[in-house]
KELUMTOR-776303 format. One record per residue (C-alpha): residue number from 1; residue in three letters; y, z, x. Coordinates in Angstrom, 1 decimal, decimal comma, padded with zeros to 4 digits. Example, Ala and Ser with C-alpha at 12.3 -4.5 7.8 and 13.67 -1.06 7.14 Angstrom:
   nr  rest      py      pz      px
    1   ALA  -004,5   007,8   012,3
    2   SER  -001,1   007,1   013,7
END
This chain:
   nr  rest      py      pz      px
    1   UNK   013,5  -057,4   002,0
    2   UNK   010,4  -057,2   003,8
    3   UNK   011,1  -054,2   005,8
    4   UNK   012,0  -052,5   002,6
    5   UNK   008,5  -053,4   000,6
    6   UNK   006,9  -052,0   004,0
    7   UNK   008,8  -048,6   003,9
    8   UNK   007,8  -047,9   000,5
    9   UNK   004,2  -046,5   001,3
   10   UNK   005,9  -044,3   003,4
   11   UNK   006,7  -042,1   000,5
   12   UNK   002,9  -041,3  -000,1
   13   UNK   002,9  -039,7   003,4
   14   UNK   003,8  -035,8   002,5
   15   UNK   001,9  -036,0  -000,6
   16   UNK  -001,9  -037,1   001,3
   17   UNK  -000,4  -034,3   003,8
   18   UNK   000,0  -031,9   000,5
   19   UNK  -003,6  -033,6  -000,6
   20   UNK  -005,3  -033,0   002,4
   21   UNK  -004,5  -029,3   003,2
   22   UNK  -003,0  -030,2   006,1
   23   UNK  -000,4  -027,7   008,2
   24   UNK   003,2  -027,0   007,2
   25   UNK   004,5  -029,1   010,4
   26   UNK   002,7  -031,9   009,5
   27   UNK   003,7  -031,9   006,0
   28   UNK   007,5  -031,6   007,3
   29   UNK   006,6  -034,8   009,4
   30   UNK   005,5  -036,3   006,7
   31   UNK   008,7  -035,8   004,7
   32   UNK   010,8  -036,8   007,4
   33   UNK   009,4  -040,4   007,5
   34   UNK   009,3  -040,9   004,0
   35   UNK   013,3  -039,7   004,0
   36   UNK   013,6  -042,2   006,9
   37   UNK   012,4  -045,0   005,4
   38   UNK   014,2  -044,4   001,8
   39   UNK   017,3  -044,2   004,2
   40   UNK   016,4  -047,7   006,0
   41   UNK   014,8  -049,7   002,2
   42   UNK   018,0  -048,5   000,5
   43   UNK   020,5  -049,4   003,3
   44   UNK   019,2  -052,7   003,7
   45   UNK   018,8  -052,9  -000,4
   46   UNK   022,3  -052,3  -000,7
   47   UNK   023,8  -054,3   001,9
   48   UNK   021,4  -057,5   000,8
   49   UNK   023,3  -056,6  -002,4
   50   UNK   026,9  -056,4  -001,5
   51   UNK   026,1  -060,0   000,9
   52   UNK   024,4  -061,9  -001,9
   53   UNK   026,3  -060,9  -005,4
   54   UNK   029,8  -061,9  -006,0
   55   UNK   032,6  -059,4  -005,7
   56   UNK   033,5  -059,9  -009,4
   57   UNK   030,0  -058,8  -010,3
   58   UNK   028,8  -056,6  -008,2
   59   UNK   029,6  -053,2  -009,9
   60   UNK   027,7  -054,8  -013,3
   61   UNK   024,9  -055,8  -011,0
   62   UNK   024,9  -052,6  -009,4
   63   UNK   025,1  -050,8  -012,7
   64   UNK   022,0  -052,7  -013,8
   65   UNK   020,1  -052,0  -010,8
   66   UNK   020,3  -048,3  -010,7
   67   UNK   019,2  -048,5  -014,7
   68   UNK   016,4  -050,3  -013,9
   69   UNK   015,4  -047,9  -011,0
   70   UNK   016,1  -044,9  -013,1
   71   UNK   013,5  -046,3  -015,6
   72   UNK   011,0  -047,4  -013,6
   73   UNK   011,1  -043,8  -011,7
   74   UNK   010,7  -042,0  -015,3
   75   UNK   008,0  -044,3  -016,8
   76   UNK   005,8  -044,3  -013,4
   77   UNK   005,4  -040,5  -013,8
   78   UNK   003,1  -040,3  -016,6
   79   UNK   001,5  -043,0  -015,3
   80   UNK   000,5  -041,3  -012,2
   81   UNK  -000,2  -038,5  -014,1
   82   UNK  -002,7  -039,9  -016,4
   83   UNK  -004,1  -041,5  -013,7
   84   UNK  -005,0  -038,6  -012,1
   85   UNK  -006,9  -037,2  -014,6
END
């Protein structure tokens, strides 16, 4: 779980690329590495899911995770946004 709290910052990458005016290549890059590491925090999410919850509930634990994720995503917008300015 620590390599997936360590890939998260990742996803700030392409948007201090966007921020700082930098080129179209780099941006790309950018957006590559944050893919890459959504690809590697949710693998290993899911996997420490499917190992550690019981076969009899892991579609209701699974169902509750992606609700909680959903909402998180949709209330952290206006947050960023008002924080911004």
């Amino acid at each position: 779980m620590l390599i997936v709290a360590l890939t998260s910052p990742l996803f700030g990458v392409p948007l201090a690329a966007l921020a700082l005016g930098l080129s179209v290549p780099v941006i790309a890059a950018g957006a590559l590495l944050a893919g890459l590491g959504l690809m590697l925090g949710n693998t290993l999410w899911e996997t420490t899911l499917q190992r550690h919850v019981p076969s009899e509930s892991l579609s209701r634990v699974s169902s509750y995770d992606w609700f909680a994720r959903s909402r998180s995503i949709r209330s952290g917008w206006p947050s960023a946004v008002r924080s911004l300015g």
